[in-house]
C-alpha positions in Angstrom: 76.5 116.4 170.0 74.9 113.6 168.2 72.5 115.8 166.4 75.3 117.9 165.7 76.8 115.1 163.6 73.4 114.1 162.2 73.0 117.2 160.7 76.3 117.2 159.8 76.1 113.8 157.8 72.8 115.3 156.3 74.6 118.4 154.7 77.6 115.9 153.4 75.4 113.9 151.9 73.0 116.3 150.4 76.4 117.9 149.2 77.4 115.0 147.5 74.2 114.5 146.3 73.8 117.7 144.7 77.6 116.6 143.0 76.2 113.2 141.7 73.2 115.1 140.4 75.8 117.4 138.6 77.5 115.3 137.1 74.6 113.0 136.5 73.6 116.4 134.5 76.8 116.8 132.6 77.8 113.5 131.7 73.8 113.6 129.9 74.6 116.5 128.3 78.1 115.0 127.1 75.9 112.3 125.3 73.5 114.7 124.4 76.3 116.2 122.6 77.7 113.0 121.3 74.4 112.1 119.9 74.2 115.4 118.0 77.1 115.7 116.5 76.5 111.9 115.0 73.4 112.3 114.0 74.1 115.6 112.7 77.0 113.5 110.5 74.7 111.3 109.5 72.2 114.0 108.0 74.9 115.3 105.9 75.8 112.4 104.8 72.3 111.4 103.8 72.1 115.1 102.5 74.5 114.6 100.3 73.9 110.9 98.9 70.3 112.6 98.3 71.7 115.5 95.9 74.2 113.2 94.5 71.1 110.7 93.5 69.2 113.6 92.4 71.5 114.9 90.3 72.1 111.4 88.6 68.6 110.9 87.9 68.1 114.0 86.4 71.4 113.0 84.5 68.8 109.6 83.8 65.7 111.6 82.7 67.3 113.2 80.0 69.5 109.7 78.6 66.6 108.2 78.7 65.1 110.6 75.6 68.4 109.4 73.8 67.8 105.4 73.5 64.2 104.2 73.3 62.9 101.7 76.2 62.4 98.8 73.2 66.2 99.0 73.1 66.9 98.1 76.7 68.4 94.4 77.4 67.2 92.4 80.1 69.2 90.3 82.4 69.1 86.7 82.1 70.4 86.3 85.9 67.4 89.0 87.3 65.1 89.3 84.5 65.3 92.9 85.3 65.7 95.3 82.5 68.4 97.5 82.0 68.5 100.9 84.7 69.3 104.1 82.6 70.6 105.4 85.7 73.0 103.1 85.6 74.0 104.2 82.1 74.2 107.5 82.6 76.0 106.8 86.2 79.2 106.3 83.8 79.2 102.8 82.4 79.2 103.5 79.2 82.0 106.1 79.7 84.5 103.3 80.0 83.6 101.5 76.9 85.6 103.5 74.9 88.5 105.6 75.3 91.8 107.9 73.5 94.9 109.0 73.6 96.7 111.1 71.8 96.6 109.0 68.7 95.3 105.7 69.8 92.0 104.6 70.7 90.7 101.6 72.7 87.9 99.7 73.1 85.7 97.1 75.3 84.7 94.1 74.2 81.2 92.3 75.6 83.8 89.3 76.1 86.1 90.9 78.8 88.7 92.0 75.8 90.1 95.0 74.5 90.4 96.1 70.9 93.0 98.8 70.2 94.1 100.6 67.1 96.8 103.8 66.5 100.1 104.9 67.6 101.9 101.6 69.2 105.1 103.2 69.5 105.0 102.9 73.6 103.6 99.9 73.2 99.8 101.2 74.1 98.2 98.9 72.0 99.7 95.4 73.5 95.8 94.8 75.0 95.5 91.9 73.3 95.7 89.6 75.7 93.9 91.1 78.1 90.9 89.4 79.7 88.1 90.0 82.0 88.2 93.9 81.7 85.2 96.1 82.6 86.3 99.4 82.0 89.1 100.9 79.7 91.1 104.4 79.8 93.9 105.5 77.1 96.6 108.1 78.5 98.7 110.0 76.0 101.4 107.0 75.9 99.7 104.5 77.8 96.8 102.0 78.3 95.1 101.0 81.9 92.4 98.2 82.3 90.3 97.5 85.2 89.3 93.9 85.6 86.5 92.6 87.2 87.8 91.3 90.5 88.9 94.9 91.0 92.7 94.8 90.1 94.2 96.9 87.2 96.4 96.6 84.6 98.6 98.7 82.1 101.0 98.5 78.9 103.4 101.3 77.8 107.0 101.6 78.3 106.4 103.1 82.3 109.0 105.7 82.0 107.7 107.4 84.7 106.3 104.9 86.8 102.4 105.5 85.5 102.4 101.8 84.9 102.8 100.2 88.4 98.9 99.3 89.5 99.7 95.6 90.0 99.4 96.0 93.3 96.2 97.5 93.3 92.6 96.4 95.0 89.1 96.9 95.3 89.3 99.7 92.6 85.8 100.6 90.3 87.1 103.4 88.2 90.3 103.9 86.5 91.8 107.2 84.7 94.7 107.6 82.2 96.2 111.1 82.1 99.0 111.9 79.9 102.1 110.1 82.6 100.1 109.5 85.3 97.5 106.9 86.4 94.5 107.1 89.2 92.5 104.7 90.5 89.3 105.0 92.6 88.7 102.9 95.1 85.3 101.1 96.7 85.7 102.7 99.6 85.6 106.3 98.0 89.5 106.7 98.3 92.2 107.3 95.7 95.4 105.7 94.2 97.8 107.5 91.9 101.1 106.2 90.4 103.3 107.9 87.7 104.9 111.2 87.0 104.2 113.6 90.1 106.2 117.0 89.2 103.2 119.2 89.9 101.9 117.0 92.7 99.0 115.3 90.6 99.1 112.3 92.3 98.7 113.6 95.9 94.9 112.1 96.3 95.8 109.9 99.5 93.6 112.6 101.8 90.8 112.4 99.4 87.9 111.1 100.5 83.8 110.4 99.3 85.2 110.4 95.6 82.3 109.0 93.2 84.2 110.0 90.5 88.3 110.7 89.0 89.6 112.3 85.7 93.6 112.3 84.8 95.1 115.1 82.7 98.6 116.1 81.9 99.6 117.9 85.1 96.2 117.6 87.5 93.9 115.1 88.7 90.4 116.0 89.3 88.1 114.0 91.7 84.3 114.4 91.6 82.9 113.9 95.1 79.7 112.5 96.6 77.8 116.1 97.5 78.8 116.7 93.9 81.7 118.9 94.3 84.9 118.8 92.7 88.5 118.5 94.0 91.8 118.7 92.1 95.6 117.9 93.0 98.4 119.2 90.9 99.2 122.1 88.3 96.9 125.3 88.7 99.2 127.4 86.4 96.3 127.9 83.8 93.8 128.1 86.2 92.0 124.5 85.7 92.1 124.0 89.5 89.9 126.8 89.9 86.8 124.4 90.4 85.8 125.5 93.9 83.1 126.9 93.4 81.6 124.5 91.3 78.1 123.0 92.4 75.6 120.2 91.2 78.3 118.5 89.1 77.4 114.7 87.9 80.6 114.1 85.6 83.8 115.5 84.9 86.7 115.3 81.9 89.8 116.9 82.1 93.0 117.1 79.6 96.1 119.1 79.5 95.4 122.7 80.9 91.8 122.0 81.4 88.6 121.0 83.5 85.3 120.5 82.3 82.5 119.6 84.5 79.0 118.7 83.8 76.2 120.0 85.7 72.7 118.1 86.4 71.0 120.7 84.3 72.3 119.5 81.5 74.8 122.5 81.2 78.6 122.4 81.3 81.0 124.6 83.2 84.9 124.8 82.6 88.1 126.0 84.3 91.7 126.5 82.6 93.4 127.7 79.4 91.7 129.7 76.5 94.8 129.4 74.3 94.6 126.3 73.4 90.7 125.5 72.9 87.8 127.9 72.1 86.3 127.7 75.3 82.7 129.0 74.1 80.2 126.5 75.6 77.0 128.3 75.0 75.3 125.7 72.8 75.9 122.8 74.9 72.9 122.2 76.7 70.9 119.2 77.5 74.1 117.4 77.7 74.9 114.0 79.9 78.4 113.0 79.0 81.6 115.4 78.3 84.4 114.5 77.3 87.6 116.7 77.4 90.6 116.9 74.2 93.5 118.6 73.9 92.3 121.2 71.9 88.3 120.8 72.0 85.9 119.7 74.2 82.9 117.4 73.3 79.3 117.2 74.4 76.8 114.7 74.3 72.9 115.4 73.9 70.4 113.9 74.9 69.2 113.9 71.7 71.6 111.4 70.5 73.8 114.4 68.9 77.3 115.9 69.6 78.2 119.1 69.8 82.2 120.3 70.2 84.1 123.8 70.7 86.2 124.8 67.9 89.6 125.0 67.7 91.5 127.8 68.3 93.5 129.6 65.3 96.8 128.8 66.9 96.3 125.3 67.3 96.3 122.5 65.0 92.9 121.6 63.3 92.8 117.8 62.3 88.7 118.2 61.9 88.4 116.7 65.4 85.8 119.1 65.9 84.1 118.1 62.7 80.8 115.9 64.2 77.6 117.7 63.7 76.1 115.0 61.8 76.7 112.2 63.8 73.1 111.0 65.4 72.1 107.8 67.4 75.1 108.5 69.7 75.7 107.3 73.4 78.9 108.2 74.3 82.4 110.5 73.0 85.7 110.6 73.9 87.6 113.2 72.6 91.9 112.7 72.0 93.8 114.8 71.3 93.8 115.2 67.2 90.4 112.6 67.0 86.8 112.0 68.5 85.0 109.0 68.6 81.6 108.0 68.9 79.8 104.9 70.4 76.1 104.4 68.5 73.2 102.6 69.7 73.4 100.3 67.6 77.4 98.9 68.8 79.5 100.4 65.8 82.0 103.3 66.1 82.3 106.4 63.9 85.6 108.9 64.3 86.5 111.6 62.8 89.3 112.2 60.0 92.9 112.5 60.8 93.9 115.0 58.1 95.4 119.0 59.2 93.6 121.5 57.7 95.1 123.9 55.0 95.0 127.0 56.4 96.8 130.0 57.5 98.1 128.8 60.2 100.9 126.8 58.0 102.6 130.0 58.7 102.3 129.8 62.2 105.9 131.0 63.6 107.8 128.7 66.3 106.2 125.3 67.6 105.1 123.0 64.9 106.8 123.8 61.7 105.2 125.2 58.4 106.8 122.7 56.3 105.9 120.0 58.8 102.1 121.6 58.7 102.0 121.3 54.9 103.4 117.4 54.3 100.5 116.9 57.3 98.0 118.6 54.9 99.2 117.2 51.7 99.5 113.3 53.3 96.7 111.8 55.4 97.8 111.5 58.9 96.1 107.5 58.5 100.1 106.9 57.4 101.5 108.0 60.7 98.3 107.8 63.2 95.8 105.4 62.5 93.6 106.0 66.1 90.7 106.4 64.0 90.1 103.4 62.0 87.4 102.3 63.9 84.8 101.8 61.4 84.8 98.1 61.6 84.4 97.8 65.5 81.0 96.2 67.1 80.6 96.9 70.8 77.8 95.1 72.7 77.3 97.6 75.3 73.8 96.3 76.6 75.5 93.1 77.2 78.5 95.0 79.2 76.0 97.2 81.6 74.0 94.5 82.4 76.6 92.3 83.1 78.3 95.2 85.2 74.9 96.1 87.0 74.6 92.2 87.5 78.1 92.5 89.3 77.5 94.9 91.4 74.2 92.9 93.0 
């Protein structure tokens, strides 16, 4: 009997033995798992913050061919010279910006200059103070300062206006009623008009980069993809697809985005720009109108689409002679041009005299002609920039000395 229950009490124990050693086995393969999956997470995410870097320094490589190293500034807080990178990476994107028919512009001293259409009130920047970055809307103006909070003017019909509340944000865009913030953290803020659901970016995540237009938002992420929110009625949310992208500019009916070769791909409306892109190449910065879209080259020119036949022609397209430039931004009847050397060019503000005076329904002929016979400098002075001086070697390094 007793080595009846010995042997008993051996099989038990072996029994439960062999369960220990079970789930000894299973719970290590549970953490196995665990630890896959994480470390699988973490090689994406290294993955990605590898192509985005790549794709930025490509985006360097070729900015760097447009401004000579003798020009670089050097920090008096580091002693370290200017990063190209850091150019290219979008700070001289914010320096200056436009609307419909205003334009703004950063200061070295945290101010904003503003000249054009006032008639929301988009120009009231001048008491603004400690801004590092600029965007102009159709109607409105936003700011970001440098402690991360933003401001705006305009009359805020639809809301686009209330960012007083916001924090931590590096990158601001202006669309035509709405406003979008980015966030530190790689999340985004909208406010303002939201019929087509363009400011439905609370899910978004890893953003690197935003762009406002009339009806969508656009959000460049960090494995250099693209998301939108909003309107896809002409096809400008069709960016899915859409690989290797290092910047991106919408407006109205349209999305543009840059690629890291230097090439540019685009997504919405043919009616109301010329969509043929073929000659931009070795580009690094784009910038998107309402009726043409504008390249920088590496080279220091601009190229631009045409505009269409149907569309009003105010010359904004007119800028194959500008040289020395390091950044555009393209409105809606104007472009403007930041040079090397801190001044500002723009194109005209007059309506060509064409055919299309007889265009029938939208803009009147009779309207068309008193546009053609009187400069529009009477009604929309957004391009009288000539006189601005921007010291943007003084605003990167001080940005780059920020974000230490």
């Amino acid at each position: 009997m007793r080595h009846s229950l010995c042997f008993i009490t051996f099989l038990l124990l072996r029994k439960l033995s062999e369960t220990m050693t079970k789930r000894k086995k299973l719970l290590i393969k549970g953490i196995a798992v665990v630890i896959g999956i994480v470390f699988a997470s973490l090689l994406c995410f290294v993955i990605s913050q590898v192509r985005y870097s790549m794709a930025m320094s490509a985006n360097a490589r070729l900015f760097s061919t447009l401004i000579p190293e003798t020009t670089a500034a050097v920090s008096e807080k580091t002693g370290r010279a200017i990063s190209w990178q850091n150019l290219s990476n979008g700070v001289l994107s914010h320096l200056i910006s436009t609307g419909e028919r205003h334009t703004v512009g950063l200061q070295a001293d945290g101010r904003v200059v503003a000249v054009g259409s006032n008639r929301e009130g988009q120009c009231n920047v001048s008491d603004w103070r400690n801004i590092v970055a600029i965007s102009a809307g159709r109607y409105h103006t936003v700011g970001l300062r440098a402690d991360g909070r933003v401001v705006a003017v305009e009359s805020n019909r639809y809301g686009q206006c209330n960012v007083s509340d916001w924090r931590n944000i590096v990158a601001v865009s202006a669309g035509s009623s709405h406003t979008v913030g980015l966030r530190a953290d790689g999340t985004v803020v909208a406010v303002g008009y939201n019929e087509y659901g363009q400011c439905n970016v609370s899910d978004w995540r890893n953003i690197v980069a935003v762009s406002a237009g009339a009806w969508h938002t656009v959000g460049l992420q960090a494995d250099s993809t693209v998301i939108t929110a909003g309107s896809n009625r002409y096809g400008q949310s069709d960016v899915s697809d859409w690989r290797n992208i290092v910047a991106v500019s919408v407006r109205a009916h349209l999305t543009v985005g840059l690629r890291a070769d230097g090439t540019i791909v685009t997504a919405g409306s043919n009616s109301f720009t010329l969509l043929d892109v073929s000659d931009f190449k070795d580009i690094v910065a784009i910038s998107a109108g309402q009726d043409h879209i504008v390249g920088l080259r590496a080279d220091g020119t601009v190229v631009s689409t045409v505009v269409a036949a149907d569309r009003r022609d105010f010359y904004q397209s007119d800028v194959s002679d500008w040289r020395g430039i390091i950044t555009v931004s393209a409105g809606d009847y104007h472009t403007v041009g930041l040079r090397a050397d801190g001044t500002v060019v723009a194109t005209t503000y007059l309506l060509k005299l064409t055919v299309r005076i007889f265009r029938k329904g939208g803009i009147s002929w009779l309207q068309n002609i008193l546009w053609s016979l009187f400069p529009l400098e009477k009604h929309n002075t957004g391009s009288k920039v000539s006189g601005w001086k921007i010291d943007w070697q003084k605003i990167a390094i001080d940005q780059a000395d920020r974000n230490r």
